[in-house]
PyMOL Python script that loads the backbone (N, CA, C, O; Angstrom):
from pymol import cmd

cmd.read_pdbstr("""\
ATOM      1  N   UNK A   1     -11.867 -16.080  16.059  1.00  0.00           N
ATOM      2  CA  UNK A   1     -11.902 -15.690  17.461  1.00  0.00           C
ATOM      3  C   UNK A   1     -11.271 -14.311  17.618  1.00  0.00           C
ATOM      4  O   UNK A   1     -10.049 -14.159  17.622  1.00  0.00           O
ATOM      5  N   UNK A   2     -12.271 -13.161  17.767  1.00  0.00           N
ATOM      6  CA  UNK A   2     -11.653 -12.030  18.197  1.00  0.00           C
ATOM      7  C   UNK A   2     -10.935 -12.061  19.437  1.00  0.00           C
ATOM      8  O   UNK A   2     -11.297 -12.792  20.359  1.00  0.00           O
ATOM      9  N   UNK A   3      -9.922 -11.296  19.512  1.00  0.00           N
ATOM     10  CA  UNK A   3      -9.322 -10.637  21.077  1.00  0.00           C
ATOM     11  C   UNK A   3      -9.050  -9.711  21.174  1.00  0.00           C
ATOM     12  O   UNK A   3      -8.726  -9.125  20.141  1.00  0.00           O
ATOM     13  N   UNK A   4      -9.005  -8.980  22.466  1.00  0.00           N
ATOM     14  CA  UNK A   4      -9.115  -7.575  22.832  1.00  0.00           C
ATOM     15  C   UNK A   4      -7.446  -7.320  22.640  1.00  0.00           C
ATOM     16  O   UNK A   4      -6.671  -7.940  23.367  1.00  0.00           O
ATOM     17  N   UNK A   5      -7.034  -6.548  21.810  1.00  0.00           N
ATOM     18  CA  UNK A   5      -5.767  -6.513  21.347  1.00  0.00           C
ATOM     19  C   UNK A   5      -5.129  -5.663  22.419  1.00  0.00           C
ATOM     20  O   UNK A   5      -4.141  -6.182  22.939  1.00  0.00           O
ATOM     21  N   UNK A   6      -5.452  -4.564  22.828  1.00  0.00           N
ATOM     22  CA  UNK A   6      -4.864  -3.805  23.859  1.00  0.00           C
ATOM     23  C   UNK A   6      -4.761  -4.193  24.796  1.00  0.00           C
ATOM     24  O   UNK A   6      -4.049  -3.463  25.485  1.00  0.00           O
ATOM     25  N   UNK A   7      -5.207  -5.290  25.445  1.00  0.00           N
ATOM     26  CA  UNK A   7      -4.944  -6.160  26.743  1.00  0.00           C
ATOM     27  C   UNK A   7      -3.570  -7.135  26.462  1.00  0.00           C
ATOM     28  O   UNK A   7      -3.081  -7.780  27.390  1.00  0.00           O
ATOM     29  N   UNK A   8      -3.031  -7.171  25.164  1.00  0.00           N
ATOM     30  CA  UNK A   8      -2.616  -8.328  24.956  1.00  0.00           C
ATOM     31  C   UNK A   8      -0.463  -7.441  25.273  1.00  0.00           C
ATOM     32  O   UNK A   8       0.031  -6.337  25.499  1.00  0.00           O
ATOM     33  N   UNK A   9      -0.097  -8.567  25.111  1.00  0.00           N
ATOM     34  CA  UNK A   9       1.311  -8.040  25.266  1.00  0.00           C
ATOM     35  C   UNK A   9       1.648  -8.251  24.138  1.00  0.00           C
ATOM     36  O   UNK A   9       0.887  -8.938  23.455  1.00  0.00           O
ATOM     37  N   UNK A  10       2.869  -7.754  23.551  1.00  0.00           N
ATOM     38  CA  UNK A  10       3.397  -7.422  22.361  1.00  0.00           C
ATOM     39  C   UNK A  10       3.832  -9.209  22.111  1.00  0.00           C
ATOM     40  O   UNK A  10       3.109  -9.920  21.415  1.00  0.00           O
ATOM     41  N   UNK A  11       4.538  -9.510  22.490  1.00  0.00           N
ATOM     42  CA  UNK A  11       4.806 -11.256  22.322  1.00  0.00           C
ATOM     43  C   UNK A  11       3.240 -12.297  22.015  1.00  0.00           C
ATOM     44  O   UNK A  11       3.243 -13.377  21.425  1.00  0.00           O
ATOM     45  N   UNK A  12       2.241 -11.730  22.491  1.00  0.00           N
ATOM     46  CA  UNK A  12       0.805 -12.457  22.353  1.00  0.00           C
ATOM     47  C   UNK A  12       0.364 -11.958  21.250  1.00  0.00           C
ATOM     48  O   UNK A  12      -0.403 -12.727  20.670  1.00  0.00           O
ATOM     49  N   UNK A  13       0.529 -11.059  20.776  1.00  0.00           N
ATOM     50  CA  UNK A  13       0.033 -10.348  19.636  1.00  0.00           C
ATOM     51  C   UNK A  13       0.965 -11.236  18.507  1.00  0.00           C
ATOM     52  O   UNK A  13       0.702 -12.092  17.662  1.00  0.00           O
ATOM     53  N   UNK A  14       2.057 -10.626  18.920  1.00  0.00           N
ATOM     54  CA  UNK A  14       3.126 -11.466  17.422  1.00  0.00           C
ATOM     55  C   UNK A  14       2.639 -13.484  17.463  1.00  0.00           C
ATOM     56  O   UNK A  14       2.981 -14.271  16.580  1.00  0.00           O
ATOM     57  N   UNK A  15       1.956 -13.795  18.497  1.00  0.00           N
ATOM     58  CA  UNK A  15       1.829 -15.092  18.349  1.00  0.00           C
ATOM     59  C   UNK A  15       0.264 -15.074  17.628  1.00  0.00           C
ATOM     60  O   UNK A  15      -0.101 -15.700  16.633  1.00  0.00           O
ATOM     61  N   UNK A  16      -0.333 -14.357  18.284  1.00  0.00           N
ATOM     62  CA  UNK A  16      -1.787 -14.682  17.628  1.00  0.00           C
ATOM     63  C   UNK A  16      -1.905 -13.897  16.072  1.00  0.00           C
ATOM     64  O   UNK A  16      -2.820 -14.113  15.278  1.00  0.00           O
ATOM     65  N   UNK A  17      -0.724 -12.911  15.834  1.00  0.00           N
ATOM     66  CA  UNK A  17      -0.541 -12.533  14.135  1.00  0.00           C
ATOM     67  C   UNK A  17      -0.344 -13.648  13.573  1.00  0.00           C
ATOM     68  O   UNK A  17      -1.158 -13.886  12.681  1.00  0.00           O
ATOM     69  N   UNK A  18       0.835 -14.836  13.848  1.00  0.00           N
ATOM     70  CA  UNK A  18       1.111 -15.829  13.435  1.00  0.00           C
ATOM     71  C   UNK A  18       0.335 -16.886  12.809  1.00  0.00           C
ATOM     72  O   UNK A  18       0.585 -17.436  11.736  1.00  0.00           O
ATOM     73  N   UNK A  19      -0.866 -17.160  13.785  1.00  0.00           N
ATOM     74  CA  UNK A  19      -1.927 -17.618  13.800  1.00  0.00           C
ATOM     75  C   UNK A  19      -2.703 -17.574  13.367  1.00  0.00           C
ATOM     76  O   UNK A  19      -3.328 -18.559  12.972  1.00  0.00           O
ATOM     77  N   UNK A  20      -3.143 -16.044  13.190  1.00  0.00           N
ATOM     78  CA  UNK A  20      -4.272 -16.076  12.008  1.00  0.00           C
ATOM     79  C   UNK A  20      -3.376 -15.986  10.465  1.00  0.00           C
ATOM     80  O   UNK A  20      -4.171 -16.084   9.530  1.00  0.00           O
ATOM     81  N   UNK A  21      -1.971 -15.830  10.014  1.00  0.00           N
ATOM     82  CA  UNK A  21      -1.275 -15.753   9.040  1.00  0.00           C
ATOM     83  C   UNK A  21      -1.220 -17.313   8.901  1.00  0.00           C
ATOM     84  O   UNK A  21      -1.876 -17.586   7.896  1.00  0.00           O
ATOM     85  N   UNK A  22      -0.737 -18.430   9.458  1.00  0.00           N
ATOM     86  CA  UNK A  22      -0.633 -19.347   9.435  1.00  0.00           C
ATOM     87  C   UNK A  22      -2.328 -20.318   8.701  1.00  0.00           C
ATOM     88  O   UNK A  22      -2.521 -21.102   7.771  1.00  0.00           O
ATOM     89  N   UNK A  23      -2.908 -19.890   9.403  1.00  0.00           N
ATOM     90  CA  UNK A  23      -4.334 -20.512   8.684  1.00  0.00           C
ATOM     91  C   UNK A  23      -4.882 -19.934   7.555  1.00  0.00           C
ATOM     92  O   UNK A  23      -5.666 -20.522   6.809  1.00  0.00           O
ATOM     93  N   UNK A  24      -4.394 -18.506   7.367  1.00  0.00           N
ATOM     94  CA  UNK A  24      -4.942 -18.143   5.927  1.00  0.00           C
ATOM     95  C   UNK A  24      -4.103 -18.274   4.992  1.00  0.00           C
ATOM     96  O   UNK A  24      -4.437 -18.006   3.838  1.00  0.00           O
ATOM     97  N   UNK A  25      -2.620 -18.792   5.351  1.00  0.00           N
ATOM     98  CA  UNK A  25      -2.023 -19.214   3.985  1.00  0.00           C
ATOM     99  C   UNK A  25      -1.983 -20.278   3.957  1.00  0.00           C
ATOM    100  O   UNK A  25      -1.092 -20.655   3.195  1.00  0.00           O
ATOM    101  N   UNK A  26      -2.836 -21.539   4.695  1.00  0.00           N
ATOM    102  CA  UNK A  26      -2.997 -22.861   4.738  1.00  0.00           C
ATOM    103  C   UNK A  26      -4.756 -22.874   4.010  1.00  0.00           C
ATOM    104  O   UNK A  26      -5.463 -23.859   3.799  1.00  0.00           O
ATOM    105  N   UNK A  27      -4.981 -21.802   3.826  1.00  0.00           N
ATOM    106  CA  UNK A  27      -6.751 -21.743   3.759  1.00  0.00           C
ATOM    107  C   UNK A  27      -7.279 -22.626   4.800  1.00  0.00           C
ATOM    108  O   UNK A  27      -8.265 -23.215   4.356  1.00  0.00           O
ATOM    109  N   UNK A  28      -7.046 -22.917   5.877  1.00  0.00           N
ATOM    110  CA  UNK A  28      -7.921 -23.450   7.182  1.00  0.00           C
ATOM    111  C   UNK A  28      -8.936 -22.615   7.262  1.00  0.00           C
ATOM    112  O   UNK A  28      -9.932 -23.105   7.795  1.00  0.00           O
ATOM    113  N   UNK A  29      -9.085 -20.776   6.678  1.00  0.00           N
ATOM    114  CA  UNK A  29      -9.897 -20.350   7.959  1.00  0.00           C
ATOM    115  C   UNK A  29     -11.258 -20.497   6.551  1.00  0.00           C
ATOM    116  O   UNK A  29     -11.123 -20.553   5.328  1.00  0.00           O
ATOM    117  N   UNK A  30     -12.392 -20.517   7.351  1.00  0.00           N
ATOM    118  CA  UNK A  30     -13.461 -20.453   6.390  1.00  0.00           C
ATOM    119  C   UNK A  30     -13.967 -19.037   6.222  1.00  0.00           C
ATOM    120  O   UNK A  30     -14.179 -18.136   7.034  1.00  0.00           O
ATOM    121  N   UNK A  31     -14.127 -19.154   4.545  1.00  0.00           N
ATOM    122  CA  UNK A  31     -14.418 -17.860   3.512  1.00  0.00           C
ATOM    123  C   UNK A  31     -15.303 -16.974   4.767  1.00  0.00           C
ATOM    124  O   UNK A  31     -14.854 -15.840   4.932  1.00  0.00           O
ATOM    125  N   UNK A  32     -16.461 -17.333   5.639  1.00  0.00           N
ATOM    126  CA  UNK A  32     -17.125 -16.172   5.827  1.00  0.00           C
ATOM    127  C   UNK A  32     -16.302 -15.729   7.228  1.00  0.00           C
ATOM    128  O   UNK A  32     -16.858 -14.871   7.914  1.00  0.00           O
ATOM    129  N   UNK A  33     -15.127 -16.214   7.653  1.00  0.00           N
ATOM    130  CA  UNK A  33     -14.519 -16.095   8.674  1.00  0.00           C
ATOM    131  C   UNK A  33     -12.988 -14.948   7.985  1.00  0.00           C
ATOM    132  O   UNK A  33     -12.130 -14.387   8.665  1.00  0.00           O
ATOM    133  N   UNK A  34     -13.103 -14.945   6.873  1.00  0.00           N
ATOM    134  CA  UNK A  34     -11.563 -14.656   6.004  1.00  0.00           C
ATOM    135  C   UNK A  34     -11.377 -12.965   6.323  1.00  0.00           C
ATOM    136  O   UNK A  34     -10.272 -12.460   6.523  1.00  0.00           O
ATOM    137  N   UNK A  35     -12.633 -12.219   6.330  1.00  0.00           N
ATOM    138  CA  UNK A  35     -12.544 -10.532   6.316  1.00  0.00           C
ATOM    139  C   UNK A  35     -12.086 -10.667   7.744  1.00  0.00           C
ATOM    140  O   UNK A  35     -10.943 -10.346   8.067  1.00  0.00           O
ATOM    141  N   UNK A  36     -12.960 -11.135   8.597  1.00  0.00           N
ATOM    142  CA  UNK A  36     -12.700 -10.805  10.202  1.00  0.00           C
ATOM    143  C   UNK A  36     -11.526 -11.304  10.623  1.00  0.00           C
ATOM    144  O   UNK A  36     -11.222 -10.808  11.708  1.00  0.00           O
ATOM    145  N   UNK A  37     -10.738 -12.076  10.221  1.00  0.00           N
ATOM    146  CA  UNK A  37      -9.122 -12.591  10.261  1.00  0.00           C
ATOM    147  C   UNK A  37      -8.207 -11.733   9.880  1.00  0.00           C
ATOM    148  O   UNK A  37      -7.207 -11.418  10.526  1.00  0.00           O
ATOM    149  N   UNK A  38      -8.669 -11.171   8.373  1.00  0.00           N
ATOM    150  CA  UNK A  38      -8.032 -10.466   8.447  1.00  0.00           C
ATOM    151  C   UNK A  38      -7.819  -8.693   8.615  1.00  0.00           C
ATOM    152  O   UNK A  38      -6.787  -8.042   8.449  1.00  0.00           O
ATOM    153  N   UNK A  39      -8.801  -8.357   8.890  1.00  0.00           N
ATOM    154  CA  UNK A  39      -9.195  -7.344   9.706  1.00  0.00           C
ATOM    155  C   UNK A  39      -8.390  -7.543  11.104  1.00  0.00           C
ATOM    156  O   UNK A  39      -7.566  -6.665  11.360  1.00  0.00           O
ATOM    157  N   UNK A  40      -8.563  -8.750  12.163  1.00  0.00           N
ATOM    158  CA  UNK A  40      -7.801  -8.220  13.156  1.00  0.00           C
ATOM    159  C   UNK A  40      -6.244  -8.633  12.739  1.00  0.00           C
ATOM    160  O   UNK A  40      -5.401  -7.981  13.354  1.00  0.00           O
ATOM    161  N   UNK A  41      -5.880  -9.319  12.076  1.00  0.00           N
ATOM    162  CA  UNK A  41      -4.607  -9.230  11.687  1.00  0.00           C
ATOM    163  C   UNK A  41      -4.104  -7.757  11.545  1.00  0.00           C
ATOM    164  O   UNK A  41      -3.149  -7.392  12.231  1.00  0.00           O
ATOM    165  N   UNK A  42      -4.727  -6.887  10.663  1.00  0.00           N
ATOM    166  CA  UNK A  42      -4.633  -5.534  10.285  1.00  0.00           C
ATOM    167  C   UNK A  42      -4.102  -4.547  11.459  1.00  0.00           C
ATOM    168  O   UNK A  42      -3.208  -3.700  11.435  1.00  0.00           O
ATOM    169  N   UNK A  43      -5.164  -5.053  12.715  1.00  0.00           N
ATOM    170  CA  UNK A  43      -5.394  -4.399  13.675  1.00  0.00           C
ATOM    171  C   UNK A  43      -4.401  -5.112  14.875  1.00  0.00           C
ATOM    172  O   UNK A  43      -4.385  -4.892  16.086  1.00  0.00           O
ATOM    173  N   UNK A  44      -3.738  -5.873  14.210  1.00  0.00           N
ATOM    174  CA  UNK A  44      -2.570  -6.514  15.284  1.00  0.00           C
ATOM    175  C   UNK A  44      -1.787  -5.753  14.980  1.00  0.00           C
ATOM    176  O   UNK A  44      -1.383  -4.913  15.785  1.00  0.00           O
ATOM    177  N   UNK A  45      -1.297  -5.832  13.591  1.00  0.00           N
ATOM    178  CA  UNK A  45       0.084  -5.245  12.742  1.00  0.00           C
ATOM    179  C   UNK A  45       0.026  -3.930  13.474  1.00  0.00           C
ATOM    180  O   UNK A  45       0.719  -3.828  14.486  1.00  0.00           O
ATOM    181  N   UNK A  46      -0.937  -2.606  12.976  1.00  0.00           N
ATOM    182  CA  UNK A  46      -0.974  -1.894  13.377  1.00  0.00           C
ATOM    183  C   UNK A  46      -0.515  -1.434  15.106  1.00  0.00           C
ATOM    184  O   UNK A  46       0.288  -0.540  15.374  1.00  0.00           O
ATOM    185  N   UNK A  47      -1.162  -2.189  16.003  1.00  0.00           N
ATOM    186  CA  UNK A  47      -0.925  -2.158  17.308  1.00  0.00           C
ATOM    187  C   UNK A  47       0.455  -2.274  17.702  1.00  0.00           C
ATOM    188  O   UNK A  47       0.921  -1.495  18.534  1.00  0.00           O
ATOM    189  N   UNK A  48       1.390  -3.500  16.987  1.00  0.00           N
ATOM    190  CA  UNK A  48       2.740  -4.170  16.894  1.00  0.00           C
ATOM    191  C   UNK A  48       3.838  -2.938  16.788  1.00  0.00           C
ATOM    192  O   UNK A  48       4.905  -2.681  17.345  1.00  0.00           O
ATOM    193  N   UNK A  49       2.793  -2.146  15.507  1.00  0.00           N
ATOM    194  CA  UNK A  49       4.416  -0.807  15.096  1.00  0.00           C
ATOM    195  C   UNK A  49       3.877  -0.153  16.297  1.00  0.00           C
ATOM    196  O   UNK A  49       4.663  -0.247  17.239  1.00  0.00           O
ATOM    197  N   UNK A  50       2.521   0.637  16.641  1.00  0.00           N
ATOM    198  CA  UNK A  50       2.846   1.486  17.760  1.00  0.00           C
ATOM    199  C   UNK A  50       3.641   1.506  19.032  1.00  0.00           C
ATOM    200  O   UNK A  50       4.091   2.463  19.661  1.00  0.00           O
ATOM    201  N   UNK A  51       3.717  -0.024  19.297  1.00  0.00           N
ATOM    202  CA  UNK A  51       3.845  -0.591  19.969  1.00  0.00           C
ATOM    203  C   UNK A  51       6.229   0.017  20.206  1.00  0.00           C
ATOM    204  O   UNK A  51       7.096   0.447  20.966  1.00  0.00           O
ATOM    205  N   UNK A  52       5.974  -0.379  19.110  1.00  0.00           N
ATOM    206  CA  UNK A  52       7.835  -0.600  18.690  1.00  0.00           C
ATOM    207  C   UNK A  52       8.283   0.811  18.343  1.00  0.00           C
ATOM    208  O   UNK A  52       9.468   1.106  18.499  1.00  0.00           O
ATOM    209  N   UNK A  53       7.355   1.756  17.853  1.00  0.00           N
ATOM    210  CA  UNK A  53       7.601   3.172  17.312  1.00  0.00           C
ATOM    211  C   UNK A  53       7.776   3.650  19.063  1.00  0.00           C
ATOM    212  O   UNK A  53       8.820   4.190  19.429  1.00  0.00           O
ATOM    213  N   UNK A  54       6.778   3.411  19.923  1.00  0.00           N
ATOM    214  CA  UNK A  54       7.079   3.667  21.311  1.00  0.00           C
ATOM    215  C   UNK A  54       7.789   3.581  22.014  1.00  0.00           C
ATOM    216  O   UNK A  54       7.887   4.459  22.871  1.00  0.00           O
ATOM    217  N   UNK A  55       8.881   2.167  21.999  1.00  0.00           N
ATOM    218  CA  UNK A  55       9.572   1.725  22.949  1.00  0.00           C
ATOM    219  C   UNK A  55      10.954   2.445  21.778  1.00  0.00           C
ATOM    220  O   UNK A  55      12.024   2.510  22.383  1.00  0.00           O
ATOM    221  N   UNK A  56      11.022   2.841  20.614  1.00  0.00           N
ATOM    222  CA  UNK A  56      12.379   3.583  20.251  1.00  0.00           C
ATOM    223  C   UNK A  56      12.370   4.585  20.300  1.00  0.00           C
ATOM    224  O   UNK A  56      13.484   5.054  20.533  1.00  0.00           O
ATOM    225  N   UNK A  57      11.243   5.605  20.138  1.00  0.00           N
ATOM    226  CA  UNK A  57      11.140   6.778  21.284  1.00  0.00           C
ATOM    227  C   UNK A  57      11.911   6.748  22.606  1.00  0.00           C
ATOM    228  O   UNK A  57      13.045   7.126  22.901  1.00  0.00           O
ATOM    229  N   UNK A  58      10.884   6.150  23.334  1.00  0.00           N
ATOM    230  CA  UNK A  58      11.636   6.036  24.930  1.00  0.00           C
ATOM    231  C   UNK A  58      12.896   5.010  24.907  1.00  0.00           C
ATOM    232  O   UNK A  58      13.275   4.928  26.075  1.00  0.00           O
ATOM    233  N   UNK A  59      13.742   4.157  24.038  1.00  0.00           N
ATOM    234  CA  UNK A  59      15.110   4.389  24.153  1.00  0.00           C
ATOM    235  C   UNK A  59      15.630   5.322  23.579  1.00  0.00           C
ATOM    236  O   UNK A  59      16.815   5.296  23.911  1.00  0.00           O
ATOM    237  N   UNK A  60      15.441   6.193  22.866  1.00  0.00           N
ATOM    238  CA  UNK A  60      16.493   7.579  22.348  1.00  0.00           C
ATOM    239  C   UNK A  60      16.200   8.204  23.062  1.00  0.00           C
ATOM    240  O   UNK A  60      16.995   9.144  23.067  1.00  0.00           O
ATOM    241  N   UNK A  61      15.353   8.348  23.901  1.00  0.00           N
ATOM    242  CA  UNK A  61      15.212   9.660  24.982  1.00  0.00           C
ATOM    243  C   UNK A  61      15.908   9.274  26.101  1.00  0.00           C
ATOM    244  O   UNK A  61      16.531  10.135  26.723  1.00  0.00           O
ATOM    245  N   UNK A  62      15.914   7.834  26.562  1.00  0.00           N
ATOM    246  CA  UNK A  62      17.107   6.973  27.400  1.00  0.00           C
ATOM    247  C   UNK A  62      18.231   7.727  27.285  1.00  0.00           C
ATOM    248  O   UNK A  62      18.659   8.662  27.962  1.00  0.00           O
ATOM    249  N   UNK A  63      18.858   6.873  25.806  1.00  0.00           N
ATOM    250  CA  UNK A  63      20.407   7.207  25.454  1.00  0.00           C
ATOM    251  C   UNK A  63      20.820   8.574  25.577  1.00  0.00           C
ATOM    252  O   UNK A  63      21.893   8.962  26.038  1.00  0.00           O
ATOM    253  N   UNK A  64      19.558   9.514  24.972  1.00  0.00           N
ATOM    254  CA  UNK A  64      20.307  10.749  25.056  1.00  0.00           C
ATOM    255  C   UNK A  64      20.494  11.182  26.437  1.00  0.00           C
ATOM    256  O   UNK A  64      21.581  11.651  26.775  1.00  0.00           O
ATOM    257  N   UNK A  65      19.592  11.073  27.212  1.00  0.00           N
ATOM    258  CA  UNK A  65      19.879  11.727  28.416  1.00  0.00           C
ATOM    259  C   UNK A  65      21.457  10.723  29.245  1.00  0.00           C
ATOM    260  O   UNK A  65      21.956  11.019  30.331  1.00  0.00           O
ATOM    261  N   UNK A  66      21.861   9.707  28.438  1.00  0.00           N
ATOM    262  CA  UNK A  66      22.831   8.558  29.131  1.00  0.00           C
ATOM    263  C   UNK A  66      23.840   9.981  28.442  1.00  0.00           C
ATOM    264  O   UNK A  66      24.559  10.653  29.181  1.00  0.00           O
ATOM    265  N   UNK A  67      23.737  10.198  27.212  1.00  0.00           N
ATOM    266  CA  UNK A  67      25.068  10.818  26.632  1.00  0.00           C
ATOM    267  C   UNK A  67      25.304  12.082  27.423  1.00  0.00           C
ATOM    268  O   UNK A  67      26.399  12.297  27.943  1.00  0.00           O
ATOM    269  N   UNK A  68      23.809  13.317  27.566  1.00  0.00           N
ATOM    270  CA  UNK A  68      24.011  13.743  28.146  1.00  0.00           C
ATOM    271  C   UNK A  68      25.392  13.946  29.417  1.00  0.00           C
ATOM    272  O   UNK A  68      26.428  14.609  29.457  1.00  0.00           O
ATOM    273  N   UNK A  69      24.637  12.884  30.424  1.00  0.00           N
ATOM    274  CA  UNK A  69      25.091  12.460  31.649  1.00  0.00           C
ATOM    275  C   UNK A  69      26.734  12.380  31.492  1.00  0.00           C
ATOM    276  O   UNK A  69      27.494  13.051  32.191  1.00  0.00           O
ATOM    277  N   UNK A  70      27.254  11.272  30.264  1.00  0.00           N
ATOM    278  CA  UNK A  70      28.199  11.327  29.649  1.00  0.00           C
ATOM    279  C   UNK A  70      29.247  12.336  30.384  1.00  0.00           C
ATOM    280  O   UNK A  70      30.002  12.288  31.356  1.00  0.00           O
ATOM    281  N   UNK A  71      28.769  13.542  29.098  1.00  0.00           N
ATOM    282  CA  UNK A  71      29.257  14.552  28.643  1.00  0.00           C
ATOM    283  C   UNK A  71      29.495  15.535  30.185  1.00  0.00           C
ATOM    284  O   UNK A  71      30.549  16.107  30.465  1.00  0.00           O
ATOM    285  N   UNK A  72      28.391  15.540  30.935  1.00  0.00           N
ATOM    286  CA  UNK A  72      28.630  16.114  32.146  1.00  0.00           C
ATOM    287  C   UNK A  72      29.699  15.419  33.282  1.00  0.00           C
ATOM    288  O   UNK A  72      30.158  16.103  34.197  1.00  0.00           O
ATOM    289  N   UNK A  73      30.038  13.973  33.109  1.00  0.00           N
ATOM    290  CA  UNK A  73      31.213  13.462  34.032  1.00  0.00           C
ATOM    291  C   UNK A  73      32.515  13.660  33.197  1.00  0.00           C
ATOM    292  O   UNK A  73      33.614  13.257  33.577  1.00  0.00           O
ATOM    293  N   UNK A  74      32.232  14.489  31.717  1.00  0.00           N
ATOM    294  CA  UNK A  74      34.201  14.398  31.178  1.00  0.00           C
ATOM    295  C   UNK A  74      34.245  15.984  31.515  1.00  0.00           C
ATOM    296  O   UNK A  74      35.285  16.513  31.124  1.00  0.00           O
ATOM    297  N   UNK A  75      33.207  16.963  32.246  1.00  0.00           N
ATOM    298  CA  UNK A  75      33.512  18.308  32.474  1.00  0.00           C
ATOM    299  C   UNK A  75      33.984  17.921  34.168  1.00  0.00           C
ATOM    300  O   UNK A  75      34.412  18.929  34.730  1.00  0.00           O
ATOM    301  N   UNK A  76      33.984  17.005  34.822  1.00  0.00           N
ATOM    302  CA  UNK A  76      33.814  17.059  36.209  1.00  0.00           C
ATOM    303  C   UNK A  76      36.336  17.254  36.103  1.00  0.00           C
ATOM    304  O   UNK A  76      36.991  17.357  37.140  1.00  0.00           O
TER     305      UNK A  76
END
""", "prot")
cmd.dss("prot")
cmd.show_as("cartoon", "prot")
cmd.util.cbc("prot")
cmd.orient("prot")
């Protein structure tokens, strides 16, 4: 079962990675089903780091501007 990964939230993704990881190391999924499993697995993982490479970007750009701020109330 494909899903549109970019609709999905980062918590739905890590569940439906699970999911297709869970059946292919149980061999549940069937051989002509095995590339397309794991293809979007591929394409979860992938989505997952952008996902996390993004949100620690925008907290260091947070913090710094917090230290910033900091630094400007020990000149006051």
């Amino acid at each position: 079962m494909a899903t549109d990964i970019e609709s999905m939230s980062y918590e739905e993704k890590n569940a439906r990675l699970e999911e297709i990881l869970e059946r292919l190391d149980k061999s549940e999924t069937p051989v002509d089903q095995m590339a397309s499993e794991a293809k979007e697995a591929a394409a979860l993982i992938t989505s997952m780091n952008a996902t996390l490479k993004a949100a620690k970007q925008e907290l260091t750009t947070v913090f710094e501007e917090l230290d910033k701020q900091k630094e400007s109330f020990k000149n006051v």
